[in-house]
Backbone bond lengths (Angstrom), bond angles and torsions (degrees), N, CA, C in turn:
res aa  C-N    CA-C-N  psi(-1)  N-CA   C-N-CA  omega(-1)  CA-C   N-CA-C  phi
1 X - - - 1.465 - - 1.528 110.04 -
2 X 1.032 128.17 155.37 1.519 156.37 176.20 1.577 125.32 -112.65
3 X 1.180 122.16 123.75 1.306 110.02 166.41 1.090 129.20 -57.46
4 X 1.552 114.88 168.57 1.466 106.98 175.27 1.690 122.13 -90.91
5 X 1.049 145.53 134.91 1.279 134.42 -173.48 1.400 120.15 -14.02
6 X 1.462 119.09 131.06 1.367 111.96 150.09 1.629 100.80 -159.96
7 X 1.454 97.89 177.21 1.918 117.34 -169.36 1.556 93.87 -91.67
8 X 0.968 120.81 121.18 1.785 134.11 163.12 1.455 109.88 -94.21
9 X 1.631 100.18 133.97 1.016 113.59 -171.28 1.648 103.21 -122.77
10 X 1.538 130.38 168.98 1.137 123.92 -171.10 1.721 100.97 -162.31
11 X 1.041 120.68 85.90 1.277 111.12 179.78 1.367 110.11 -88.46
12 X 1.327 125.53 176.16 1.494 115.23 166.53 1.906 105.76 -135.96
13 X 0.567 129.66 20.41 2.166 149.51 130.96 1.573 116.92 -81.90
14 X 1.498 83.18 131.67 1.815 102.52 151.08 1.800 106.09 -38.85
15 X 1.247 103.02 -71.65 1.537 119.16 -150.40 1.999 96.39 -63.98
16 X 1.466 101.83 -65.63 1.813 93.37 165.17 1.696 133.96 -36.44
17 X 1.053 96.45 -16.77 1.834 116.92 -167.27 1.715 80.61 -94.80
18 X 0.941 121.00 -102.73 1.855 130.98 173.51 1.492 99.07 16.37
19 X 2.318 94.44 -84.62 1.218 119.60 -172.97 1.652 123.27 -40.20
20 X 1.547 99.29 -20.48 2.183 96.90 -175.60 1.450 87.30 -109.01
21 X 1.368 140.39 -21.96 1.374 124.70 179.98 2.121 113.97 -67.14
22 X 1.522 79.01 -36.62 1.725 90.41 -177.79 1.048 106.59 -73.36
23 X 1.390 137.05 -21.47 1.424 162.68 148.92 1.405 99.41 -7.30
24 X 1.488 91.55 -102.69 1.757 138.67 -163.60 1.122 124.48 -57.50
25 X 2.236 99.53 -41.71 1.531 104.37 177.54 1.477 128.88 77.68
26 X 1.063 115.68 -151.78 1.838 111.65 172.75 1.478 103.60 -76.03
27 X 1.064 139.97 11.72 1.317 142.01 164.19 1.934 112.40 -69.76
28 X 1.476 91.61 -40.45 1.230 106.10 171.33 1.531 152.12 -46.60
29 X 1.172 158.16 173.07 1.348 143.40 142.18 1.764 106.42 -156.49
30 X 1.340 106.75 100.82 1.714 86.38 152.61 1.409 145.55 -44.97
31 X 1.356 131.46 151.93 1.181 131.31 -170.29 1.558 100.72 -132.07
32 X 1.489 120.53 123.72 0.930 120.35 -142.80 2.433 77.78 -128.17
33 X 1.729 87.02 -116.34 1.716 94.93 -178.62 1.411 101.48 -88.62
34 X 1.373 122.90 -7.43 1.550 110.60 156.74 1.517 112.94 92.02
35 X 1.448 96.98 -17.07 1.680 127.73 174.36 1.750 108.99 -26.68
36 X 1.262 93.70 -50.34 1.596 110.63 -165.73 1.119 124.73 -106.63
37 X 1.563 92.40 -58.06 1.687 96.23 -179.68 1.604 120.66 -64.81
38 X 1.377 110.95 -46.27 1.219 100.72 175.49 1.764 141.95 -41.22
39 X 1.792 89.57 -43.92 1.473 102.78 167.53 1.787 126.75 -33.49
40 X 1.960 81.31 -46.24 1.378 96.22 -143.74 1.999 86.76 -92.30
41 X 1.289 129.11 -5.17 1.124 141.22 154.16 1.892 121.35 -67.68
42 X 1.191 104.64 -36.71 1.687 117.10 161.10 1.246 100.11 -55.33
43 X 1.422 103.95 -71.92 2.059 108.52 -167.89 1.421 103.66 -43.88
44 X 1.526 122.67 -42.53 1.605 119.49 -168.01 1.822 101.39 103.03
45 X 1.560 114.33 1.80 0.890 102.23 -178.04 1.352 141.47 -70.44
46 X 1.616 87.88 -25.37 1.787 123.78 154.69 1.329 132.47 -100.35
47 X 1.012 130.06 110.43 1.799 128.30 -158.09 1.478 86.15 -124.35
48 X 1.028 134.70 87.52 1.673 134.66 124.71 1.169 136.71 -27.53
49 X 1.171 163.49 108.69 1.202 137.90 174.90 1.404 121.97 -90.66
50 X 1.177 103.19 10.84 1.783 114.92 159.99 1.645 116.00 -177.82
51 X 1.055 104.27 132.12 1.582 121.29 -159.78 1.837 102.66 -105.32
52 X 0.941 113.56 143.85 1.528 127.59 -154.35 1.525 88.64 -122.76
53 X 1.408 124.84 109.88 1.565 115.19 -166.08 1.553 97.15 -114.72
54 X 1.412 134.09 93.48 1.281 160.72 -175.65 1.436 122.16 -61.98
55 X 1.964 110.05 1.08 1.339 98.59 -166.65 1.225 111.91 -94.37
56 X 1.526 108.72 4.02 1.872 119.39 -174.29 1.396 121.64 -103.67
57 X 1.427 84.89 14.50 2.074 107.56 173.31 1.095 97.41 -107.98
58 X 1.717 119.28 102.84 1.338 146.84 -170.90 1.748 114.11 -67.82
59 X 1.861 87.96 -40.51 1.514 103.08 -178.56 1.865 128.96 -73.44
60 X 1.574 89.20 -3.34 1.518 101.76 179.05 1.745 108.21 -100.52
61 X 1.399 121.27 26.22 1.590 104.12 -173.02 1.900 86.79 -162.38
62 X 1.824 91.88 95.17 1.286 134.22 -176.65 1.291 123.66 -125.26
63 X 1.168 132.79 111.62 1.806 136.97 147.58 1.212 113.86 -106.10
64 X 1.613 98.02 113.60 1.713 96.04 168.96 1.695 96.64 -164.89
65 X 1.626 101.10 175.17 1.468 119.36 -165.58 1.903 101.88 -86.02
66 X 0.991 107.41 124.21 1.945 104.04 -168.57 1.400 75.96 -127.93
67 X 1.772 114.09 127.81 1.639 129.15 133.70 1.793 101.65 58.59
68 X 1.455 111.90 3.82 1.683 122.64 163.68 1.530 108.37 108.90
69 X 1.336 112.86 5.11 1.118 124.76 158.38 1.236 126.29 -105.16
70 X 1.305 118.93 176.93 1.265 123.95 -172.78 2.117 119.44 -117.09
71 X 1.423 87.77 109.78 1.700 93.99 179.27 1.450 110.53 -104.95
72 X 1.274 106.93 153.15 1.550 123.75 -160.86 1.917 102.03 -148.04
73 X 1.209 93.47 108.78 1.738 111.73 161.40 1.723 108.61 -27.71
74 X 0.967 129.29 145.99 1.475 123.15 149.83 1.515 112.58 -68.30
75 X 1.039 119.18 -24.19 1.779 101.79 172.13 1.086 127.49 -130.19
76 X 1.500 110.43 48.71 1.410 135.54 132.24 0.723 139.99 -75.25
77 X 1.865 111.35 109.28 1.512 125.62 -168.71 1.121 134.19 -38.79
78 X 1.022 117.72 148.79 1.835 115.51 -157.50 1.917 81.85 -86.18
79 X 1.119 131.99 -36.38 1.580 109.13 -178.55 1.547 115.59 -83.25
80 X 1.465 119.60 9.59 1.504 116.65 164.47 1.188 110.42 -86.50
81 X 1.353 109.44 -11.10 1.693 115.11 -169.26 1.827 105.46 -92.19
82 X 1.638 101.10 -35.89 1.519 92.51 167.97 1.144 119.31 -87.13
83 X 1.186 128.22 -17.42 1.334 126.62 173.37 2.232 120.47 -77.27
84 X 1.630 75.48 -3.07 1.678 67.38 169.58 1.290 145.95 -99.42
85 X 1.352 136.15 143.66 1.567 126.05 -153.51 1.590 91.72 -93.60
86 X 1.164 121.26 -16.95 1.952 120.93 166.61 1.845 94.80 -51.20
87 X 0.937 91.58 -65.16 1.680 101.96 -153.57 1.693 105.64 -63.74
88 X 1.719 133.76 -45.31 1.233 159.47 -145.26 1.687 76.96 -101.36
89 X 1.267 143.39 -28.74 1.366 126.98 172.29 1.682 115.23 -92.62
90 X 1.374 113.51 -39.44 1.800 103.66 -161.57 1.800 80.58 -100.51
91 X 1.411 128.22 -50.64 1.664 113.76 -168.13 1.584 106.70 -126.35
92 X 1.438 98.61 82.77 1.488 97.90 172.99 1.559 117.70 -70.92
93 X 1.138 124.24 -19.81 1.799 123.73 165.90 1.235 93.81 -42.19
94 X 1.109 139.35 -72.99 1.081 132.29 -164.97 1.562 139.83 -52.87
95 X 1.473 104.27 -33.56 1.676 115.76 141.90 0.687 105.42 -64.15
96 X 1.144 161.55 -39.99 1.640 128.78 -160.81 1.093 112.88 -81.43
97 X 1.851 116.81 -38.57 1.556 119.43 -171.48 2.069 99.03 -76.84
98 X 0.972 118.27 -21.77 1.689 126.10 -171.85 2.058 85.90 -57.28
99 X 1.414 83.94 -61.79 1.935 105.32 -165.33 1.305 94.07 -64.30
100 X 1.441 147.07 25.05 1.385 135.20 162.90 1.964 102.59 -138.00
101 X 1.186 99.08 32.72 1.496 109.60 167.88 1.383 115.66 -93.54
102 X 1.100 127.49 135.18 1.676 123.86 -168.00 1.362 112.08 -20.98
103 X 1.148 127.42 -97.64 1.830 120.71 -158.96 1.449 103.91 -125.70
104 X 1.436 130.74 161.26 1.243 112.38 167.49 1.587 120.65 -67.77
105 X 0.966 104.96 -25.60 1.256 99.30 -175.18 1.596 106.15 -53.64
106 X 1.312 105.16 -57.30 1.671 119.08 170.84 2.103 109.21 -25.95
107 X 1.200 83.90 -67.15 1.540 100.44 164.68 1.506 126.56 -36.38
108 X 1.143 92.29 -70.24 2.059 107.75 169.15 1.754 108.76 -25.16
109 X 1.529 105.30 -39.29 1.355 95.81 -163.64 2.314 109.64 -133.23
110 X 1.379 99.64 6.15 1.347 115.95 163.80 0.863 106.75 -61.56
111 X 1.654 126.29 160.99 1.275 139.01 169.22 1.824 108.52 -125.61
112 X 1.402 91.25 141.39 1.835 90.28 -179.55 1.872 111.42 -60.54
113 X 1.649 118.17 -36.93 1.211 128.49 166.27 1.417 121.30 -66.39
114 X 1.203 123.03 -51.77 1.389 117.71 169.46 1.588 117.42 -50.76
115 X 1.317 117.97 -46.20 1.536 124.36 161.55 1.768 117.73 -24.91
116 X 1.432 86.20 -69.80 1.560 109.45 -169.23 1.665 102.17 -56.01
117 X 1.421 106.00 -50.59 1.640 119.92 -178.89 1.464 120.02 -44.15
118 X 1.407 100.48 -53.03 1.721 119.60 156.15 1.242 129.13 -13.20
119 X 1.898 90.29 -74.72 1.523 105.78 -171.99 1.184 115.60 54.96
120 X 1.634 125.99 30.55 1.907 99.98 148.60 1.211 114.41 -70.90
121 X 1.580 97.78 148.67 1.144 113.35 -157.91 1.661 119.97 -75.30
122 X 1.792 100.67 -15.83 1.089 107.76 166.87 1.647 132.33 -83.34
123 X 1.586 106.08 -21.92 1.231 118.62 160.38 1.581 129.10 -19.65
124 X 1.439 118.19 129.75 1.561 131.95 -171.83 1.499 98.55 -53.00
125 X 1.475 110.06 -65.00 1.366 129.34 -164.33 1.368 112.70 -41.83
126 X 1.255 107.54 -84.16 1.546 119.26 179.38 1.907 110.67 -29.48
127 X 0.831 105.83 -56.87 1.389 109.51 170.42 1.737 131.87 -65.06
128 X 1.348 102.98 -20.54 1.381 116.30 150.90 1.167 118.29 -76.33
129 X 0.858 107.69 -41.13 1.613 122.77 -173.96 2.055 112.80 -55.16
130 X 1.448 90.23 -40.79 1.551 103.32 171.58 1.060 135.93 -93.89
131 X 2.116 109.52 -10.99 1.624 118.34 155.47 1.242 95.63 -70.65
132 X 0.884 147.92 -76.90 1.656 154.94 179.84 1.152 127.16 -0.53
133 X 1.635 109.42 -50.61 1.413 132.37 151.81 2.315 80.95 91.42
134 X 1.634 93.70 47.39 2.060 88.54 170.38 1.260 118.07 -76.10
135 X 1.055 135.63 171.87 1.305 129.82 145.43 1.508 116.45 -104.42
136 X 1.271 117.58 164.08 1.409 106.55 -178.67 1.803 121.55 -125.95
137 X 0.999 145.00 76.36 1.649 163.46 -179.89 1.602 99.67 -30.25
138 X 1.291 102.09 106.78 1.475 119.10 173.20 1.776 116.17 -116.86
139 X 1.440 104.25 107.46 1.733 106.28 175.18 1.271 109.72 -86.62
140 X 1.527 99.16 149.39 1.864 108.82 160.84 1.235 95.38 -169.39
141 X 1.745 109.77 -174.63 1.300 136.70 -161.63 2.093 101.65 -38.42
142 X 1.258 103.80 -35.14 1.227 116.36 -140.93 1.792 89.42 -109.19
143 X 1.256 115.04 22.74 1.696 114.37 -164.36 1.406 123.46 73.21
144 X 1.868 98.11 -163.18 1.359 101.94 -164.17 1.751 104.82 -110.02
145 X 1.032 126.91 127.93 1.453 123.35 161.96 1.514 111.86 -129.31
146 X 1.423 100.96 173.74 1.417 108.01 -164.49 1.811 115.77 -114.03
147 X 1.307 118.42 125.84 1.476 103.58 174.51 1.510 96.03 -106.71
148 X 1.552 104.29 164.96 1.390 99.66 -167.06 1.749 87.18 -120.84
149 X 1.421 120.75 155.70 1.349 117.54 -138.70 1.627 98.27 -81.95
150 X 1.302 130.47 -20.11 1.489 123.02 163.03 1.535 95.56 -43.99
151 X 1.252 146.01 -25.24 1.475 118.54 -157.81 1.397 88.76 -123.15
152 X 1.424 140.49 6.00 0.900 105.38 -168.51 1.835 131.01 -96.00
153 X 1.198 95.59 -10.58 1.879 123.19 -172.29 2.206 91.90 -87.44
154 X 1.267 96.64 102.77 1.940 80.16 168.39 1.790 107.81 -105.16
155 X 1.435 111.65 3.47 1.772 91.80 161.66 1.729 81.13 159.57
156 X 1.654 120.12 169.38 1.076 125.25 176.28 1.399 114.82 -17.17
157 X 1.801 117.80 119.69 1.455 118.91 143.52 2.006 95.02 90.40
158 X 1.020 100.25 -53.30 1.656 123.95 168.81 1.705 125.17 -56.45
159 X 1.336 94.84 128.14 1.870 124.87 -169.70 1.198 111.69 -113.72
160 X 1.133 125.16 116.48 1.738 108.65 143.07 1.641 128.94 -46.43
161 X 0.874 118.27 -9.02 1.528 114.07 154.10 1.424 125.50 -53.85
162 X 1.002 111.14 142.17 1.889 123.43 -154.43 1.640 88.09 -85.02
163 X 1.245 115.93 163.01 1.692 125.07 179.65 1.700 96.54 -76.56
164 X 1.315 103.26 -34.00 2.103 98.96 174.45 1.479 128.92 -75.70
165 X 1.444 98.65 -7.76 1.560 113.61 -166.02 1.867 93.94 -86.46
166 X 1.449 104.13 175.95 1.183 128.91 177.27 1.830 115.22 -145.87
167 X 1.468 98.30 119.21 2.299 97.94 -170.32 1.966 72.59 -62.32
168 X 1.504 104.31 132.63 1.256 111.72 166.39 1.867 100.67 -105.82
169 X 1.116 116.49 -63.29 1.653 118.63 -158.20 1.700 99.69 -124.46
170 X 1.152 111.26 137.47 1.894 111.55 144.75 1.194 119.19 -92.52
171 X 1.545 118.09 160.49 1.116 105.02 -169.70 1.944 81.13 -148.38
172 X 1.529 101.80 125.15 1.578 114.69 172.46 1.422 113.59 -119.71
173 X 1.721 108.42 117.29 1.225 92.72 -164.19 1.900 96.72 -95.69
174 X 1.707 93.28 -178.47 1.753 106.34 -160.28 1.638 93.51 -55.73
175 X 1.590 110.09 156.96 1.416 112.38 173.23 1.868 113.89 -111.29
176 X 1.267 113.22 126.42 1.353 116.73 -161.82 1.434 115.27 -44.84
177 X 1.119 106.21 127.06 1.353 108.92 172.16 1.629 137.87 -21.97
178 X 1.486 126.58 109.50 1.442 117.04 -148.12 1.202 131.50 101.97
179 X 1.420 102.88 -28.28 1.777 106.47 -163.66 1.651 95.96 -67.89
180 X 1.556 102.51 124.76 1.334 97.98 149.44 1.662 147.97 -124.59
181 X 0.853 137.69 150.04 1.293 142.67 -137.52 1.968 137.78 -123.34
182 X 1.054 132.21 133.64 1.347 124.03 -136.48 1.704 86.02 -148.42
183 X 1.397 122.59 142.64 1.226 135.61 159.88 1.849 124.05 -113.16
184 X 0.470 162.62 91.30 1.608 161.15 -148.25 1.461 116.83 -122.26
185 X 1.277 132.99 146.94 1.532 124.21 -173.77 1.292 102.90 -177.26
186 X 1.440 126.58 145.44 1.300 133.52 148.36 0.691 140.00 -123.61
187 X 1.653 131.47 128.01 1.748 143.68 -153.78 1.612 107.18 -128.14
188 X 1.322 96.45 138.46 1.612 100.21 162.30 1.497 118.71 -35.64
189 X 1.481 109.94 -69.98 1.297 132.52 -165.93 1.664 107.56 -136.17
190 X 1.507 108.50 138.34 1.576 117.60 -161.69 1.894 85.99 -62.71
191 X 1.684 110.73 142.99 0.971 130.02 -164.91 1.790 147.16 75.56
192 X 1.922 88.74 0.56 1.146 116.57 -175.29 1.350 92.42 -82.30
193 X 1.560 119.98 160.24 1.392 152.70 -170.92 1.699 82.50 -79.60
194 X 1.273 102.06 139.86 1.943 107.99 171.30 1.890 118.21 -65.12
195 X 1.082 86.99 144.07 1.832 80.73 160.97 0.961 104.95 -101.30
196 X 1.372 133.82 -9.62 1.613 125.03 152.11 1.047 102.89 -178.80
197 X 1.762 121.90 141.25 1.219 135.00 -178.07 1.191 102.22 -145.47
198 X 1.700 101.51 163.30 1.890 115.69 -148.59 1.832 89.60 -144.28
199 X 1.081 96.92 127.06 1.583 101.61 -178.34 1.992 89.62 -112.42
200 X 0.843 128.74 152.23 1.324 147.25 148.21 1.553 141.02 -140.36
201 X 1.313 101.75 132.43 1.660 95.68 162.33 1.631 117.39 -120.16
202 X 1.279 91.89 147.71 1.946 96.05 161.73 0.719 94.84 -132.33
203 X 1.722 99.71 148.86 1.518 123.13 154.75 1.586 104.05 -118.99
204 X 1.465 98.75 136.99 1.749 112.87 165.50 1.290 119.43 -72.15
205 X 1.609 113.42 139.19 1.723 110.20 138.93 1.277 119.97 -62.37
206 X 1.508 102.14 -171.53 1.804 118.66 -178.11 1.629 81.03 -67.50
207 X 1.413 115.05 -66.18 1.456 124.59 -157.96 1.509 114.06 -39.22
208 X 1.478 104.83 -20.35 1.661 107.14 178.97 1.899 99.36 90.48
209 X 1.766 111.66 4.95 1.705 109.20 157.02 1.262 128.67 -73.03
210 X 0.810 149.30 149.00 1.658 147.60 158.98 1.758 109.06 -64.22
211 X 1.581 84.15 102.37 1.529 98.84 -176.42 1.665 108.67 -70.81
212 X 1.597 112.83 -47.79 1.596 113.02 -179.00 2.007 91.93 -135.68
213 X 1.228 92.58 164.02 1.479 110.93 169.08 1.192 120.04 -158.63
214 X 1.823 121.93 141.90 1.739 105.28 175.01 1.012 95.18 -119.83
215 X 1.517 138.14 157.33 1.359 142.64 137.24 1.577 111.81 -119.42
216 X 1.250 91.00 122.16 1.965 103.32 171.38 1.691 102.48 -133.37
217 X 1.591 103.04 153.36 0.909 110.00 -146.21 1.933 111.20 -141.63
218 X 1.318 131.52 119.00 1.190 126.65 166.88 1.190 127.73 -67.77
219 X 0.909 116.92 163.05 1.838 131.41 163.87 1.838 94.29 47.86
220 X 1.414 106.95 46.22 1.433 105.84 156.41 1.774 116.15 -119.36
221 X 1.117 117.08 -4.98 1.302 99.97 -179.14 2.034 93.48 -156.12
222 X 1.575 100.86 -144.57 1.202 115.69 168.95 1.703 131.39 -81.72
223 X 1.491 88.13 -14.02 1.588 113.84 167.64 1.665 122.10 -150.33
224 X 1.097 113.77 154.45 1.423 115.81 168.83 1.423 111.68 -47.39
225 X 1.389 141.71 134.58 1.557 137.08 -165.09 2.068 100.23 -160.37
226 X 1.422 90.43 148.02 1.145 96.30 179.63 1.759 110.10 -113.97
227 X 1.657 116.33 148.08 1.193 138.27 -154.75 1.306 107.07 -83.67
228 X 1.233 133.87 57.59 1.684 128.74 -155.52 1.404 119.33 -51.82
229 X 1.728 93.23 -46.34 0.963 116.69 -162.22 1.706 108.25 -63.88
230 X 1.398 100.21 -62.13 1.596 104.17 168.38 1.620 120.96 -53.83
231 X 0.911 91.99 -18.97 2.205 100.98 163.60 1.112 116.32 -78.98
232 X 1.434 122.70 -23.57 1.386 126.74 161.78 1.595 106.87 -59.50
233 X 1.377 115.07 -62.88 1.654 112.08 -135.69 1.870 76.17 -75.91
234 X 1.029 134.09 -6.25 1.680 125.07 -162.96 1.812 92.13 -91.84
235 X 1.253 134.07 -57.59 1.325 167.28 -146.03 1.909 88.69 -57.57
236 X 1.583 110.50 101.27 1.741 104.97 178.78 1.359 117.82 100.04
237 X 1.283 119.96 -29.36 1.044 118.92 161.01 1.479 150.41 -96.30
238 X 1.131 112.59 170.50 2.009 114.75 -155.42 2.132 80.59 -72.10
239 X 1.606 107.64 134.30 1.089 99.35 161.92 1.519 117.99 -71.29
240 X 1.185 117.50 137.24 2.102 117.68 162.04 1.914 97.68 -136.83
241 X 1.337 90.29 -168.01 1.459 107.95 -177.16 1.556 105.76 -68.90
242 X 1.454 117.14 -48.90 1.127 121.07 -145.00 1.726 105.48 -86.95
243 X 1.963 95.15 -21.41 1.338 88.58 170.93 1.554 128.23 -74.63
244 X 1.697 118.16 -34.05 1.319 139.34 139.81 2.016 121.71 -15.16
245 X 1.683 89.07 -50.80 1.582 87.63 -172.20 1.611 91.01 -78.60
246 X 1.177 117.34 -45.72 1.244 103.84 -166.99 1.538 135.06 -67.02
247 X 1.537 105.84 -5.26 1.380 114.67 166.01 1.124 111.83 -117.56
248 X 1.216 132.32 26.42 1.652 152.22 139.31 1.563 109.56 -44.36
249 X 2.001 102.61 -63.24 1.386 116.79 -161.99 1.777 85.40 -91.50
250 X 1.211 144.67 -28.94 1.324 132.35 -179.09 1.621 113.19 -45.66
251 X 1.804 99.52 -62.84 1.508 135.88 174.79 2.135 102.79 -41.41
252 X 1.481 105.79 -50.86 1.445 109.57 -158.52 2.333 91.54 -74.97
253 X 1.346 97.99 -20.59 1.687 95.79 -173.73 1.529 97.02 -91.71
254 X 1.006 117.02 -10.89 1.573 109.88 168.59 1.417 131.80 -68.95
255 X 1.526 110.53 -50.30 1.251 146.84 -161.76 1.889 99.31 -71.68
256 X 1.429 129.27 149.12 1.362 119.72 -177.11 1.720 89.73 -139.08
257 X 1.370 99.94 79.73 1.871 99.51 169.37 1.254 138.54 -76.35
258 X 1.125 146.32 136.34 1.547 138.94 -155.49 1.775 95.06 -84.96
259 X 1.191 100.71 150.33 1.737 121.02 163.84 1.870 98.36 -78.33
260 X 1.358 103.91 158.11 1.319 120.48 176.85 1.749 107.55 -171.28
261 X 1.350 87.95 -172.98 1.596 105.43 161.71 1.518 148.27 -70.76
262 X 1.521 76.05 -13.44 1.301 110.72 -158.72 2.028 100.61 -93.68
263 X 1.524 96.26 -44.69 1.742 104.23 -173.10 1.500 91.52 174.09
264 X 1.631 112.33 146.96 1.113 137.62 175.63 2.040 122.62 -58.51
265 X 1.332 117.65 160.33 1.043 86.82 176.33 1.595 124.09 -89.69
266 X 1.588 104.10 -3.10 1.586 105.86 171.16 1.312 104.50 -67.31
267 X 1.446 116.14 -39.44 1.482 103.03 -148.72 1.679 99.05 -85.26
268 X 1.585 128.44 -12.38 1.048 108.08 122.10 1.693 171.57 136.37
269 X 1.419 76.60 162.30 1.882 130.15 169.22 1.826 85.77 -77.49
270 X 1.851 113.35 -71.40 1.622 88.61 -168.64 1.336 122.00 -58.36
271 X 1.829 118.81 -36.24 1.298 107.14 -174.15 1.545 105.38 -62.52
272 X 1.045 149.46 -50.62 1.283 147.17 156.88 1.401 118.47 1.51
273 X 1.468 118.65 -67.46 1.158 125.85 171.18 1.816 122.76 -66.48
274 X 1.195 91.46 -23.78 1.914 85.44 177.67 1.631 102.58 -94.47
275 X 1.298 118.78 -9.88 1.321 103.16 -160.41 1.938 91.04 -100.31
276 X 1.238 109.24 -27.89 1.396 110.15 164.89 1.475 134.34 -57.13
277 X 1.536 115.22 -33.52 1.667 136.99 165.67 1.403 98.16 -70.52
278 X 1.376 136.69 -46.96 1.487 122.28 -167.05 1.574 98.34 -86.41
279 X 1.377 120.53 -16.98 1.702 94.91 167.04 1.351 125.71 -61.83
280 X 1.577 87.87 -53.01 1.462 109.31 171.52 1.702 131.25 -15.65
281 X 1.357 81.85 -61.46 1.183 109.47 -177.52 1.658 129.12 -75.29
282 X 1.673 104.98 -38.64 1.148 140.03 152.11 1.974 99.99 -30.68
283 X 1.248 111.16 -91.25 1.385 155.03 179.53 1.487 108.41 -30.84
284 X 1.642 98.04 -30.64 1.897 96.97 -155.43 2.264 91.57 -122.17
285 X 1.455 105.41 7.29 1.305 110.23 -141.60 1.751 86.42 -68.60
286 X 1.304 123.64 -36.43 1.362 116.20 -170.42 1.288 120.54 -101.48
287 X 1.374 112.78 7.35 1.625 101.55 158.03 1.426 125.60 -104.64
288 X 1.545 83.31 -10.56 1.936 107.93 174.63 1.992 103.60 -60.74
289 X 1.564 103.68 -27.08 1.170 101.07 -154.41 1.610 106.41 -108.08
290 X 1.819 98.46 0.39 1.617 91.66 -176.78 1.527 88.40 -104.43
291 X 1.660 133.67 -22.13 1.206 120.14 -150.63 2.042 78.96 -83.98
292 X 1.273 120.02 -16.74 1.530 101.63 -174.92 1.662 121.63 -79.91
């Protein structure tokens, strides 16, 4: 298949990129790692009539340490991000879920923003993105503001980002001292999109309780979403198995996953729950083992 006609554009500025998007309008589409859109431009499923090709804006593809956190360009490759010893030291969740993105090759030429921009709902990112607690920096005509990643997914494929805006920067802030951290997922076939994946962190007290915890989660609903509720019943207490299983099945009644072809939405609701106990557990395995 072939796309259907359109005018390519190539700026190499922030502000030129803006200036032809504010242009063009819904006529428009950025082109980011090409990961997606393009595909879905082969099928014809996306007809643009002019594509905004973003990879010659130098100023959008950044890793570095900001104010003790960690900021990231929107078109910085999702394999500079696993390959980095910045990132693999202060937020290793985040390598791991980068390193469970289809293939490297896929990787080689993804973007951490185009990801996010996406929003499938099954996507690693997005759901890291919301254990993480990032925010995400969106420019347009009207400047730069920030959504913070609870707001940023509003339902399949779908952003709160304005059709004039552009995901400019992420922004991950430092993770408290201790916290440790677990990625989990299950795929048909290595490189397949998850039927559901569970990102988590804990952090310990002195006491050896779980002072805070996040779990967010893919391929459970219309967006990446986090399990509050099951962060509650975990939140103070001595980690064990039974507390793990039991906010497995809390986590799996939370979650609202679509049916497909692929797997049902009970079935899952169960992977949900087992893949949530082995983070858990994963996540909590070495303080479980010094407080014993």
């Amino acid at each position: 298949m072939k796309p259907a006609a359109f005018v390519y554009h190539a700026p190499t500025t922030l502000d030129e990129a803006l200036a032809t998007l504010a242009e063009l309008g819904d006529e428009a589409k950025p082109l980011a790692g090409g990961q997606s859109l393009v595909p879905l431009m082969n099928f014809r499923l996306a007809r643009p009539a002019h594509l905004i090709d973003l990879n010659r804006v130098a100023e959008l593809a950044f890793l570095k340490i900001e104010d003790g956190g960690l900021s990231l360009g929107a078109m910085t490759r999702q394999r500079a991000v696993e390959r980095s010893s910045i990132v693999a030291q202060g937020w290793p969740l985040l390598t791991a879920a980068v390193g469970k993105i289809g293939h490297v090759h896929i990787r080689n030429r993804g973007t951490i923003g185009g990801s996010l921009a996406h929003a499938d709902p099954a996507a690693e990112l997005p759901a890291a993105m919301l254990a993480l607690d990032a925010t995400i920096v969106a420019r347009g005509p009207r400047g730069a503001r920030t959504i913070p990643a609870r707001e940023m997914f509003a339902s399949h494929y779908t952003t709160t980002i304005e059709p004039d805006e552009l995901l400019t920067e992420i922004q991950v802030p430092a993770l408290t001292a201790g916290t440790r951290w677990a990625f989990e997922e299950l795929t048909l076939r290595h490189g397949d999109f998850a039927m559901v994946g569970v990102a988590a962190l804990v952090t310990p007290s002195a006491d050896g309780t779980i002072a805070e915890v996040r779990l967010a989660f893919a391929g459970a609903g219309a967006t990446p979403l986090r399990a509050t509720a099951a962060e509650g019943i975990l939140t103070g207490q001595r980690p064990s198995e039974a507390l793990f299983r039991e906010a497995g099945v809390r986590a799996s009644q939370e979650i609202e996953p679509d049916s497909d072809i692929h797997a049902s939405a009970d079935y899952r609701r169960e992977i949900a729950a087992v893949l949530t106990r082995r983070a858990l557990a994963r996540a909590a395995a070495d303080f479980v083992a010094s407080a014993a």
